[in-house]
N, C-alpha and C positions, 0 to 999 in steps of 0.2 A: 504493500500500500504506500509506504515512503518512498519506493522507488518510482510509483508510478505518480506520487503528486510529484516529487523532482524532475520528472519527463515532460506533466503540464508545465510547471515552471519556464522549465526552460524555454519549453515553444513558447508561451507567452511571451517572455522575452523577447526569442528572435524575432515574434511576430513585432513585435514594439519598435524593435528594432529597424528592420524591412520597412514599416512605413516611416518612423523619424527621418532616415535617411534618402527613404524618396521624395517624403515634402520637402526635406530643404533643399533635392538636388530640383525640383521645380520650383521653387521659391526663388533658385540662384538664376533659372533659364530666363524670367521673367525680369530678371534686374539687370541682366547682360544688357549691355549697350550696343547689341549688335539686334540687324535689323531680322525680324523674323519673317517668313512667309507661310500661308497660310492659304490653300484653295477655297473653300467656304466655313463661315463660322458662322453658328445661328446664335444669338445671344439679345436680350431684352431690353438689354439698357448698355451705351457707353460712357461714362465719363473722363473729359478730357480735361489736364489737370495740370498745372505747372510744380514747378518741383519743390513749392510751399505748400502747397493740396491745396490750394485755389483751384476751385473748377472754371474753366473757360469755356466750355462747350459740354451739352448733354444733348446724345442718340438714342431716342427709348421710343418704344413703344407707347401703345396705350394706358396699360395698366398701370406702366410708370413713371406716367407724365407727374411731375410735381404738381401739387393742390394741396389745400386746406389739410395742415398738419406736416408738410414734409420743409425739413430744412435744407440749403442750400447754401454756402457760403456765408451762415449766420444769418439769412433771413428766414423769416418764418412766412410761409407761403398762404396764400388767401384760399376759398375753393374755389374751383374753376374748372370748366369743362374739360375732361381728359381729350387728347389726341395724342395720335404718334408723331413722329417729327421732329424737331432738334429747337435748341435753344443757347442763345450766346449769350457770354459775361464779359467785362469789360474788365481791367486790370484788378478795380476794388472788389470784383467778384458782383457787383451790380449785373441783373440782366440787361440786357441791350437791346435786344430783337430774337424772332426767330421764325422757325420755320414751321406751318402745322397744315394737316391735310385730312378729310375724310371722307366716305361717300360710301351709300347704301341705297336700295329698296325699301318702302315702308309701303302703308297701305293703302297713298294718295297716290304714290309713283316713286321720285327718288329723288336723293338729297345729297350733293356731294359740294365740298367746295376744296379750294386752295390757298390759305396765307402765307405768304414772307412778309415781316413789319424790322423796322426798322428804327430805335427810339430816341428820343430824346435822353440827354445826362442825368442820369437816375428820376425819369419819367416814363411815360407811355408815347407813345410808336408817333413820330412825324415822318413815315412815308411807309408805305402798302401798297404789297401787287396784291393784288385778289381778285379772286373768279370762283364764282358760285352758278351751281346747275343745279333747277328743280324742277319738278315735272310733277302735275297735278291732275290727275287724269289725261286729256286728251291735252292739255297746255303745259308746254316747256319755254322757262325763262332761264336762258344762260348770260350773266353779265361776266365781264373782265375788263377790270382797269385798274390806272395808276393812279395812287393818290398822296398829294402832301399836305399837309396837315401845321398848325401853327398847335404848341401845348402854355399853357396857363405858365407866366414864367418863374412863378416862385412854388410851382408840383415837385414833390418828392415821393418816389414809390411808396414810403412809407407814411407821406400826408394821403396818400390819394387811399390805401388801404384803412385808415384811421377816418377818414372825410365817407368813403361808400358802405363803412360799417354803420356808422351815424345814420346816414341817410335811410339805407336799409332799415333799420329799426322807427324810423318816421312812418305808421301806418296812414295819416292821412295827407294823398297825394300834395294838398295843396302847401301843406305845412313843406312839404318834402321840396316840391320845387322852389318855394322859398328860397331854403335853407340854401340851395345847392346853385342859387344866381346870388347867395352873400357870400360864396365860397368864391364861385366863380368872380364876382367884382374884384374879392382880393389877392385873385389871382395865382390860388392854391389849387384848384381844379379847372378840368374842363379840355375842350379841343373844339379849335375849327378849321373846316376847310379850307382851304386856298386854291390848288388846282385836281384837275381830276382828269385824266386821260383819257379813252379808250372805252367801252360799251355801257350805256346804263340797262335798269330793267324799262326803261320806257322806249328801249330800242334805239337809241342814238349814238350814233356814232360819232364824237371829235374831243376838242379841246374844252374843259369849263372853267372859268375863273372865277374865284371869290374873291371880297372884301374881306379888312380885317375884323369884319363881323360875323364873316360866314353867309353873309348876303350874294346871291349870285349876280354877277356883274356884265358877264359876257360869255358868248358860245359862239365855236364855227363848229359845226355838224354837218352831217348827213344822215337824214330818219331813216325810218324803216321802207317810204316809199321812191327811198333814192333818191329826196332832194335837198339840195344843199342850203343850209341856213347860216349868215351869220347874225346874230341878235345881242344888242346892250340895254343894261337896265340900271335904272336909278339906284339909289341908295333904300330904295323901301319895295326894291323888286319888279316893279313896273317898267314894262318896254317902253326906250325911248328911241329904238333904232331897228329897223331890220333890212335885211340884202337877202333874197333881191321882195320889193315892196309889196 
């Protein structure tokens, strides 16, 4: 009987052994400074990281898009719609922009779209490609365009998450938008448009510019019946110009 617990023993050991010395010989392959290759690797998530563990970039899937509860270079993230798709950080570890995408069937028809945004210095996104496709029965709306955007100049990721937490909790609308054009005057919240490229859902095709109110000011298009429009408008919206008359 003592001989044969000394037999477990020892294989216990070798076993102990056997794997100590494979994790650290893969531990070591991983730290090599030499470049590896690899034909396909399926995996969920990447982070990309400088060599203080600042993450500069994350590849994930859906499940592990960062939301409500996950940390990131010491912030603490708001909830938000999962997608798959990437996400960039700026030297301080601030996000900057990123990239997300999805599309499905449901029970109307189907739903897909595409963002890249682009943000402002520890704020929300002043320029966006996007294009959204939906189909609702027998009608499909597909828009694509570019857009830039002016943000509130004194926004901090961390005002705007503390400012829509607020407001959320406002259950009566009128209180809400109050609040959120006092926020907005002092210039802690908000976005407006300035220009916008390329398809809307009203089917026009061209160039749109806004005032620094977000008031649209001018268009050269082409509609859905192929004809070409250029139109300017006042400071309160109203055509004051159109080609051809």
């Amino acid at each position: 009987m003592k001989k044969l617990n000394r037999e477990l023993f020892a294989l216990r050991t070798f076993a102990i052994a056997v794997a100590g010395v494979t994790l650290l010989s893969a531990m070591n392959d991983f730290k090599t400074s030499e470049n590896r290759q690899f034909g396909t690797i399926d995996v969920e998530r990447i982070n990309v990281v400088e060599k203080d563990g600042t993450i500069k970039m994350v590849i994930t899937n859906e499940a592990h898009f960062p939301s409500k509860g996950d940390v990131i270079n010491s912030t603490n993230y708001h909830e938000r719609i999962k997608r798959a798709g990437m996400l960039f950080f700026n030297e301080e570890g601030k996000e900057c922009g990123g990239f997300i995408y999805d599309g499905a069937k449901n029970k109307e028809g189907h739903s897909a779209g595409l963002s890249l945004t682009y943000d402002q210095y520890d704020g929300d996104q002043v320029m966006q490609l996007l294009t959204t496709d939906t189909k609702k029965g027998e009608k499909r709306v597909v828009s694509s365009m570019l857009t830039f955007n002016d943000r509130a100049e004194h926004e901090t990721q961390e005002g705007n998450q503390k400012i829509g937490d607020e407001l959320e909790a406002i259950k009566d609308p009128n209180e809400r938008m109050r609040k959120y054009q006092e926020y907005k005057a002092k210039g802690l919240i908000g976005s407006t448009p300035r220009i916008l490229l390329g398809k809307t859902r009203s089917e026009n095709n061209g160039l749109f510019l806004f005032d620094d109110n977000g008031v649209p000011r001018a268009q050269f298009s082409i509609d859905k019946d192929n004809q070409v429009k250029l139109v300017t408008y006042d400071e309160n919206g109203a055509v004051t110009n159109t080609w051809p008359n």
